[in-house]
C-alpha positions as CSV (number, residue, x, y, z in Angstrom):
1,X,7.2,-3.0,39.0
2,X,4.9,-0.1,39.6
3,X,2.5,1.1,36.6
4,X,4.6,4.8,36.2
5,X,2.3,7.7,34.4
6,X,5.6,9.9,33.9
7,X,3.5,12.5,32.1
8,X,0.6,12.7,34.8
9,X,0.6,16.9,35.7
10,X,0.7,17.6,32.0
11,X,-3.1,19.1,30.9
12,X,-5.1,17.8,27.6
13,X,-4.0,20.2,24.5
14,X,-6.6,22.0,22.7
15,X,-7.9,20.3,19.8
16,X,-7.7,16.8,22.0
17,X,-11.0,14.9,22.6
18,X,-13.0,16.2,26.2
19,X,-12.8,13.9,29.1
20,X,-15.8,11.4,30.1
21,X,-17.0,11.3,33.2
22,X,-16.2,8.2,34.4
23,X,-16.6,6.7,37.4
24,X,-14.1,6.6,40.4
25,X,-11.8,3.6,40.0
26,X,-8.7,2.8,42.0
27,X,-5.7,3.9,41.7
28,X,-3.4,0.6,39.9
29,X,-0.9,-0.8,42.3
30,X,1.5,-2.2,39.4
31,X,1.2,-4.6,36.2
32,X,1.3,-7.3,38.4
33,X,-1.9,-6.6,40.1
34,X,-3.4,-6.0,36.7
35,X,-3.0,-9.5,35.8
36,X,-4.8,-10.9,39.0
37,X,-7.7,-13.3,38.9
38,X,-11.3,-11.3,37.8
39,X,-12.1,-11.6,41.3
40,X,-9.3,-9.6,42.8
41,X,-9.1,-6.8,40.1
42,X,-11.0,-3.5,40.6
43,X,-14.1,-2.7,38.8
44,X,-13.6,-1.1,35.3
45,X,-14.8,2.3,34.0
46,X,-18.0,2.3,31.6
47,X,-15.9,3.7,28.9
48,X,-12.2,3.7,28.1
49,X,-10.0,6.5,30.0
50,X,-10.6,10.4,28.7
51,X,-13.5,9.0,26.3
52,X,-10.4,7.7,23.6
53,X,-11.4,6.2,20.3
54,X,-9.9,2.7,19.6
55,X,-9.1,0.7,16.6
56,X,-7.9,-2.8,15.9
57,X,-8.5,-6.1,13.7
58,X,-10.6,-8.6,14.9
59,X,-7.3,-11.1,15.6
60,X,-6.0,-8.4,17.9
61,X,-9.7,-8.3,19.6
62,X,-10.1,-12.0,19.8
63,X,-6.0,-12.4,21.1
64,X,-6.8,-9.6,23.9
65,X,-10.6,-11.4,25.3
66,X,-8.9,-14.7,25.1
67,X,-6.7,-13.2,27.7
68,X,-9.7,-10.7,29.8
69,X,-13.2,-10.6,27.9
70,X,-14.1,-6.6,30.2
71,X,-10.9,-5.5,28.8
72,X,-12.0,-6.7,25.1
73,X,-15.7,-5.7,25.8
74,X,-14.2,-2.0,27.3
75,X,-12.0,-0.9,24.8
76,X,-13.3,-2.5,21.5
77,X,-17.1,-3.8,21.8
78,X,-18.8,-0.5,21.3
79,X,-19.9,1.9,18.7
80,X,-17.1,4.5,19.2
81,X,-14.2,2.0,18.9
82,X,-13.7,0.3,15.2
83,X,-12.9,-3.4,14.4
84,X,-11.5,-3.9,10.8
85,X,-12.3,-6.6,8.5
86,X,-15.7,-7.5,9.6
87,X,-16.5,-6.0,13.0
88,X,-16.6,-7.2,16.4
89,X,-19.6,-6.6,18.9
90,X,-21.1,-3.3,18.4
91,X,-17.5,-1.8,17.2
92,X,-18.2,0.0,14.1
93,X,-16.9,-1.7,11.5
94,X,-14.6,-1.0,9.1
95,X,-12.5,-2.3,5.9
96,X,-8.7,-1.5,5.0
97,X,-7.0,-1.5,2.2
98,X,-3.2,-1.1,1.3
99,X,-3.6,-0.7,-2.9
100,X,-5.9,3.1,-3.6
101,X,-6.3,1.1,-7.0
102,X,-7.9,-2.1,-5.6
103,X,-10.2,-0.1,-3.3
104,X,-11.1,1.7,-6.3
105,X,-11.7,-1.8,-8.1
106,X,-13.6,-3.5,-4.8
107,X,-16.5,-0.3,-5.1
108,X,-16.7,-0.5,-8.2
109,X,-17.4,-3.7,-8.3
110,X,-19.8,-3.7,-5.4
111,X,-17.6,-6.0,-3.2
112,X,-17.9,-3.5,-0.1
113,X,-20.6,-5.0,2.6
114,X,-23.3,-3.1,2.9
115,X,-22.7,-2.5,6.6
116,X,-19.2,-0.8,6.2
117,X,-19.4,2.8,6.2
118,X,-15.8,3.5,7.1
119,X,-12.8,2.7,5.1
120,X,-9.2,2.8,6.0
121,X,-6.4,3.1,3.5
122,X,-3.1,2.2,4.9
123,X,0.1,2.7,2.2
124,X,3.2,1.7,3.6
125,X,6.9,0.6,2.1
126,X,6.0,-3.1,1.3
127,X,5.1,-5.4,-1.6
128,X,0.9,-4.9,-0.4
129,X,0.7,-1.3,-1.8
130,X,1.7,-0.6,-5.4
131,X,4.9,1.0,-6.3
132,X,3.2,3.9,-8.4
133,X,1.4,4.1,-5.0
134,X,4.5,4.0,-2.7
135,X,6.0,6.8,-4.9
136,X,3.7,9.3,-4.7
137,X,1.8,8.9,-1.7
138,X,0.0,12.1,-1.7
139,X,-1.9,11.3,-5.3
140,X,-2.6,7.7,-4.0
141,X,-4.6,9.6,-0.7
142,X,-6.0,11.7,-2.9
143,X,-7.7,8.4,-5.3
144,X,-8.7,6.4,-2.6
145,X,-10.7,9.9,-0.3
146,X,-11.9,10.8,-3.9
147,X,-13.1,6.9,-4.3
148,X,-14.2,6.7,-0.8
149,X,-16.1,10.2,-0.8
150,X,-17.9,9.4,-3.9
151,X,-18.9,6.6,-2.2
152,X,-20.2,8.0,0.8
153,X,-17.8,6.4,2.9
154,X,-16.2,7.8,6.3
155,X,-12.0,7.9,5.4
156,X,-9.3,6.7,7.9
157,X,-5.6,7.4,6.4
158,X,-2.8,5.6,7.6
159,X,0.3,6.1,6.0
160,X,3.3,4.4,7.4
161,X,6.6,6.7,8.0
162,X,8.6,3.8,6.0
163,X,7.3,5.7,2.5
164,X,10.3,8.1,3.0
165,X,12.6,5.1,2.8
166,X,11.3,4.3,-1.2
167,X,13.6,4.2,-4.1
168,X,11.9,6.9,-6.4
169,X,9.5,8.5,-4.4
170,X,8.8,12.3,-4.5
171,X,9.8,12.9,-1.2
172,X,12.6,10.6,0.1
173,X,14.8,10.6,3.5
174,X,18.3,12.8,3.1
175,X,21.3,11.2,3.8
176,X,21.9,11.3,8.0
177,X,17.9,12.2,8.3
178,X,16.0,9.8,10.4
179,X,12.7,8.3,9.4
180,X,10.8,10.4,11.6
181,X,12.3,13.6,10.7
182,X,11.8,12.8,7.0
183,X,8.2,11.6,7.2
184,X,7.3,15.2,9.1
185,X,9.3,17.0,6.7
186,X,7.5,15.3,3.9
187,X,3.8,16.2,5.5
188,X,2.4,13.3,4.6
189,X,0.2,13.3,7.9
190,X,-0.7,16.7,6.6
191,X,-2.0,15.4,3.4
192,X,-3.7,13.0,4.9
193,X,-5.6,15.2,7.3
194,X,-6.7,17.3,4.3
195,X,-8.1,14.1,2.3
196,X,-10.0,12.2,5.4
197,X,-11.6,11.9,8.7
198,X,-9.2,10.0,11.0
199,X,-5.6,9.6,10.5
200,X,-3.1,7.4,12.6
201,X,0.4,8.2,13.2
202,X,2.1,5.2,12.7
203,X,4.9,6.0,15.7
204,X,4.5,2.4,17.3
205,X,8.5,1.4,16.5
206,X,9.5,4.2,18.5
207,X,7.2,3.2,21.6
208,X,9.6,1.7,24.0
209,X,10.9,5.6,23.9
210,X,8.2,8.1,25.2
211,X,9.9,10.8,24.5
212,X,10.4,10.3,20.9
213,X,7.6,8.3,20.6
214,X,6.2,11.9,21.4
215,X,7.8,14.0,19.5
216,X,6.7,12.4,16.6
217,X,3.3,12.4,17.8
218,X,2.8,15.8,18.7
219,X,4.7,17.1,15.6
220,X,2.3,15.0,13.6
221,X,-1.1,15.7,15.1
222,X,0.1,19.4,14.8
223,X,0.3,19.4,11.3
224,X,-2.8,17.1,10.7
225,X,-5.1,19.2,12.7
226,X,-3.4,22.2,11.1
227,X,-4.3,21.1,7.4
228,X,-7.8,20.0,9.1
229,X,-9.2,20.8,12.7
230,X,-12.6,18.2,12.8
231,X,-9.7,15.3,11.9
232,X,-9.6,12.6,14.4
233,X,-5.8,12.0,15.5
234,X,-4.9,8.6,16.5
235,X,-1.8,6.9,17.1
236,X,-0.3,3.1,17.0
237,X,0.7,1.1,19.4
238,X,2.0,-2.8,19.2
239,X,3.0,-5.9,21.1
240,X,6.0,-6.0,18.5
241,X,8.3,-3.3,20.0
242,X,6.9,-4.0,23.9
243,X,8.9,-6.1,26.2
244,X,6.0,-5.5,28.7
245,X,3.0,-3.6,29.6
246,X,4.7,-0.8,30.7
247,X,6.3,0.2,27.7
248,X,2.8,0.4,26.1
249,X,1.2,2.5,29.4
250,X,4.6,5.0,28.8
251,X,4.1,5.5,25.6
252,X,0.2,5.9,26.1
253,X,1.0,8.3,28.6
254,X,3.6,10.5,26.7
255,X,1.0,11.6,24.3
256,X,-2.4,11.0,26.0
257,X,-2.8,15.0,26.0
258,X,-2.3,14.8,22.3
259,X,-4.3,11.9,20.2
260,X,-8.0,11.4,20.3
261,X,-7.5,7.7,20.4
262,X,-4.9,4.5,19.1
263,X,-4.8,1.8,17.2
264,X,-3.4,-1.1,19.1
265,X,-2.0,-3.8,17.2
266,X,-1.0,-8.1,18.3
267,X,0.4,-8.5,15.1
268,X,0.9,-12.3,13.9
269,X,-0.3,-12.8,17.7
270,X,3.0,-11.7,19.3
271,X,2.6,-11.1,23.2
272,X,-1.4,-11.0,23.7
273,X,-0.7,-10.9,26.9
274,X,1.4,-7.8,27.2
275,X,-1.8,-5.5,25.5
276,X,-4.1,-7.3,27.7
277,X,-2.5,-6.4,30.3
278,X,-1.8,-2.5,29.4
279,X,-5.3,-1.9,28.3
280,X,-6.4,-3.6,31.9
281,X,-4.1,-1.7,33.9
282,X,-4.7,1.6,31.6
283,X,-8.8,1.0,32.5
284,X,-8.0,0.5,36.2
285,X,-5.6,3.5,36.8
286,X,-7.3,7.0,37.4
287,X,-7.2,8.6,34.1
């Protein structure tokens, strides 16, 4: 199976990060090739492809250099990528919370390392975030950026699409809406642009389809870099909805003239293998 860039004569939006310059690497023969022996593979770039930010926990770092330690050391061991909970390398590093009110407790309390400057708040529809929080999203961003700020910390927002689905909230999916058209029509993205410095569109369940996988994307990052220009747009990607490294490279594709970056996720350690192998055959290809 050849390594397919569907999306490959589209240009970079405005508003998306400017390229690297990179050096010349081979052209990827197919996700087989990717997974060769160190020896056979091609050299990798200096930096990952168009300059792109990345962001993952150290379990999904450790899961992908068990697999290819250049790959690990490419994408994740440097200053521009972050590694939650702790760091990795020279990754900035970072902390996440899913409760505003617990961050709000942890700075308090001076339980923040001194070496985190970043924080990342990440509400979604599950028993980890409060339920005053999973109702009113919006205020919740606005407590932990106002925390955060006062803190002098660097903000990274998060919030999971699955809010729309919560009993009570005060914006809530309409009968025959989808998820995704609920969450836009909501603008939580948009409120989170306005409160802090990165966001991440949390599109990864609709990966293994680029083209909604996109729309989402693009309608997202539209309204976050409307509500604030200098914001930093990533979006997720995870082994969980990838059969293969393809699916991964599609959906990277589909919107690659549209984030600054991704967060790529091994959650519970499902398929290491499969983002090993995208992120090797991504940093091999010609972008």
């Amino acid at each position: 199976m050849g390594v397919a860039f569907p999306f490959r004569a589209r240009r970079r939006a405005a508003g998306a990060v400017v390229l690297w310059i990179m050096p010349i690497v081979v052209v990827v023969a197919g996700v087989a090739l990717a997974l060769l022996p160190g020896a056979l593979r091609h050299r990798l770039p200096d930096a990952p492809p168009l300059g792109q930010v990345w962001m993952a926990t150290p379990n999904t770092v450790h899961f992908i250099q068990a697999d290819d330690e250049r790959v690990a050391q490419l994408f994740f061991g440097r200053p521009s990528s972050y590694v939650l909970s702790g760091g990795w390398g020279s990754a900035t590093p970072a902390l996440a919370w899913a409760s505003a009110s617990r961050f709000e407790v942890a700075v308090a309390q001076g339980r923040v390392p001194a070496d985190v400057h970043t924080v990342m708040y990440d509400p979604e529809a599950w028993s980890a975030t409060p339920i005053w929080e999973r109702r009113h999203p919006d205020a919740a961003m606005g407590l932990f950026s106002e925390t955060a700020r006062e803190a002098g910390y660097r903000v990274v927002l998060t919030p999971h699409p699955s809010l729309v689905e919560v009993a009570g909230a005060t914006c809530t999916r309409r009968t025959g809406e989808s998820v995704a058209a609920a969450f836009l029509r909501c603008r939580i993205v948009a409120r989170a642009a306005d409160l802090g410095d990165v966001v991440e569109i949390q599109a990864q369940y609709l990966e293994s389809d680029p083209a909604a996988y996109r729309a989402l994307v693009l309608a997202a990052a539209d309204q976050a870099r409307a509500a604030n220009a200098e914001v930093v747009v990533l979006a997720g990607l995870s082994t969980r909805f990838a059969p293969g490294p393809q699916v991964l490279l599609n959906a990277w594709d589909a919107v690659d003239d549209v984030v600054d970056g991704h967060y790529m996720a091994v959650p519970e350690g499902i398929n290491p293998e499969i983002a090993a192998g995208f992120l090797r055959a991504l940093a091999e290809s010609d972008r």
